[in-house]
N, C-alpha and C positions, 0 to 999 in steps of 0.2 A: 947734433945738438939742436936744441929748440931755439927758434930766428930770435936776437935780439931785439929788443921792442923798448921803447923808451915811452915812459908816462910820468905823465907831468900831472902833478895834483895840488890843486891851487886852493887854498885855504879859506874862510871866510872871514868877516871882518871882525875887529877887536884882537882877534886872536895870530898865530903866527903858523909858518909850515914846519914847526911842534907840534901842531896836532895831530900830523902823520909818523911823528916818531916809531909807532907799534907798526909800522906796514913795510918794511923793510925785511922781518921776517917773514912774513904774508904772502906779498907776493913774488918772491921768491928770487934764486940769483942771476937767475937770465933775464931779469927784467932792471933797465936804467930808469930808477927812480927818484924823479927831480919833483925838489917840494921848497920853491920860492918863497920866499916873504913880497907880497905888495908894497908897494910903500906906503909910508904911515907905519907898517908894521912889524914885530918884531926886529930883528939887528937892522932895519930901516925906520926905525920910528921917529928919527930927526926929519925924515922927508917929507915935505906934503903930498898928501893923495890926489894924484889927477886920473882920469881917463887914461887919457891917453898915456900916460909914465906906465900905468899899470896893463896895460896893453901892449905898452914895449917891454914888459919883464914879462910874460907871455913870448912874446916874440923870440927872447935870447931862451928861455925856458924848450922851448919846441926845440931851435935851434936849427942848423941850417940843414938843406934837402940833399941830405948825404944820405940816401938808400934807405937810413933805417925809419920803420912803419915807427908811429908817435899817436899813440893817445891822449887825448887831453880831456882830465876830468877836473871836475871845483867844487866846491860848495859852500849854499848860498852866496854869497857876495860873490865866489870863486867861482861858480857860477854860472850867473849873470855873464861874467867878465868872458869865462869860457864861450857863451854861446853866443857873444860879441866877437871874438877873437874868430871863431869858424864861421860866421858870416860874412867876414873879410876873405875870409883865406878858404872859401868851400871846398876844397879838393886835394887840403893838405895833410888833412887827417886822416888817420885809419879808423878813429874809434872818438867819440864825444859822447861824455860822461855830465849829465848836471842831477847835481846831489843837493838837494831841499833847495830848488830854485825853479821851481814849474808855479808860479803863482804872478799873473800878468801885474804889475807894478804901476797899477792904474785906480784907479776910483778910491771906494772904500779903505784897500792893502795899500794903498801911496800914503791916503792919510794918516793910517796907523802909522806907516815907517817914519813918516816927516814928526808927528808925537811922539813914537818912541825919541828918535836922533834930537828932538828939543828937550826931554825931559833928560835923557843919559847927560845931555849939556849943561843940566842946572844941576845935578848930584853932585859932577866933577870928580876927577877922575880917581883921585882916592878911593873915594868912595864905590865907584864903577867895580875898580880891583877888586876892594873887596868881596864887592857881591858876586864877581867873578869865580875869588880863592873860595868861597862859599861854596859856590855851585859845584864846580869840578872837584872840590873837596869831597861832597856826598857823591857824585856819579863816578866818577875814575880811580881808578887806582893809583897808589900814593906816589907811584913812578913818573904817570904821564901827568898828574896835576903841578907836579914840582916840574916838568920840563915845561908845561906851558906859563907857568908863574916865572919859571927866572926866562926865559925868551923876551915877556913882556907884552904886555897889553897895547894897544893902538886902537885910542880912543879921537883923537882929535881929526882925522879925517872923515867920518861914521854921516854927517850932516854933506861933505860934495861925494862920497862914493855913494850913498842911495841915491841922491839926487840924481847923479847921474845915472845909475840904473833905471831909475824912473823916465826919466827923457828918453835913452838910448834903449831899453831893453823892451821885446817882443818876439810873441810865439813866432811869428812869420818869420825872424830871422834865420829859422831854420831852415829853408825850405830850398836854400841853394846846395845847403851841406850834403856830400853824396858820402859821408861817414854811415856805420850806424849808430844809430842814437840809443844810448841809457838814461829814462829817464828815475832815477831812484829817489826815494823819499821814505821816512818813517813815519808808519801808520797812524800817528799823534803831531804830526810834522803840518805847522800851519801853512808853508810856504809848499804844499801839493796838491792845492785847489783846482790848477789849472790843467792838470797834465794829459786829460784828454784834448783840450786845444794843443796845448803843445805840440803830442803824436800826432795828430791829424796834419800839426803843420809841417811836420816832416818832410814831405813830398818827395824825397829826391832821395831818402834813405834807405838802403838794399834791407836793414830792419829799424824799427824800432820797438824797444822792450821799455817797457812801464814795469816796475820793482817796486815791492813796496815791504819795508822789514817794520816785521809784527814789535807792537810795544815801541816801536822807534821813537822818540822827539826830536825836534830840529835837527839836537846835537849829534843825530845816531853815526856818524863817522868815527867819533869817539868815544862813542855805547858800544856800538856796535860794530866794528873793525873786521872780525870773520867775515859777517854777514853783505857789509861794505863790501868785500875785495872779492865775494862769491860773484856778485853780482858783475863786478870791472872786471872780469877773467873773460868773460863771455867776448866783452870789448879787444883783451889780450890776444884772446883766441884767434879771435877775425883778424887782428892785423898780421897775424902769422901767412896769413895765407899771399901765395905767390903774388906779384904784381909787376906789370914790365917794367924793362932797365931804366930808370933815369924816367920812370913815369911818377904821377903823383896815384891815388887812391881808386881813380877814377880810369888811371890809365890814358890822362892827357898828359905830353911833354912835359916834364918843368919846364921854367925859363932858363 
């Protein structure tokens, strides 16, 4: 039988880990697929959003260094967060996944983000929904737009979770990670400007692959779900592959 492999797929902001609902048949039953809410969101939307909270729901997400190889992919906001979370931990993953989040969070793209998170703030959140139930009404199908509406929206932490993207996140983070890196994006996806800095910052990745799905926009995980999971199988693949007892990725001791 094909080695268990556990993958964690960490959602972006506003929205919930509903928007992996189609990926369960995807990729397939040998694979433990874990799809968190952050806080702020979905069945968490009572919580405030911090760093660090959401860093610790990463943390129980991976889960502890019992044998089994662990992927950890995100997008946008999920991310970020991912590529935070393997900068801490360089040598615990088998596979790092960032899906529409290769775009450095600095100059020009900070100001936009800190404009968008000011302007969604004066719509208010009514209104946000709406334009939400809009959107995924024309793009998705009538299944997955109704699981992400009644999941719930999570608008009120969007102003400290960029912010802190902005502060904390950078390509260089990568470059302890001894994962290989996916870095995937949709060919209309604003947040893939940077992704040749990103690969180059890889340094320490046995690979990194640059993806990019034709026609995609931001949302392409939820456009595009085949095309998503073709590209994280490659990640799959690699953690199948043998690793010593009670080693991490790298084949250093755990603790």
């Amino acid at each position: 039988m094909p080695r268990p492999v556990r993958l964690v797929l960490v959602h972006g902001s506003q929205v919930s880990g509903a928007m992996w609902s189609r990926y369960p048949a995807l990729v397939g039953r040998d694979v433990d697929l874990v799809t968190p809410d952050l806080p702020g969101h979905g069945a968490r939307r009572g919580e405030p959003f911090t760093w660090p909270a959401a860093l610790e729901t990463l943390d129980a997400a991976v889960g502890p260094r019992d044998g089994a190889p662990v992927v950890l992919a995100g997008h946008s906001l999920g991310g970020y967060l991912a590529l935070a979370w393997a900068s801490r931990n360089p040598h615990r993953l088998s596979g790092l996944g960032l899906l529409g989040a290769t775009a450095v969070p600095t100059g020009l793209g900070a100001l936009a983000y800190r404009g968008l998170a000011r302007f969604e703030q004066r719509l208010g959140a009514d209104r946000m929904a709406r334009a939400l139930d809009r959107e995924f009404d024309a793009l998705l199908p009538p299944s997955l737009a109704a699981a992400l509406k009644e999941a719930g929206y999570g608008f009120d932490g969007l102003p400290d979770a960029w912010a802190a993207v902005m502060a904390e996140c950078r390509p260089e983070m990568l470059a302890p990670v001894t994962a290989p890196v996916l870095l995937l994006n949709g060919q209309l996806d604003q947040l893939r400007v940077d992704a040749r800095r990103f690969r180059k910052a890889a340094a320490s990745a046995p690979w990194t692959r640059v993806v990019t799905v034709p026609r995609g926009l931001h949302v392409f995980p939820l456009t595009h779900p085949a095309e998503t999971v073709a590209a994280l199988w490659e990640l799959v693949a690699w953690s199948r592959r043998d690793r010593p007892p009670g080693g991490d990725v790298s084949g250093r001791p755990g603790p």
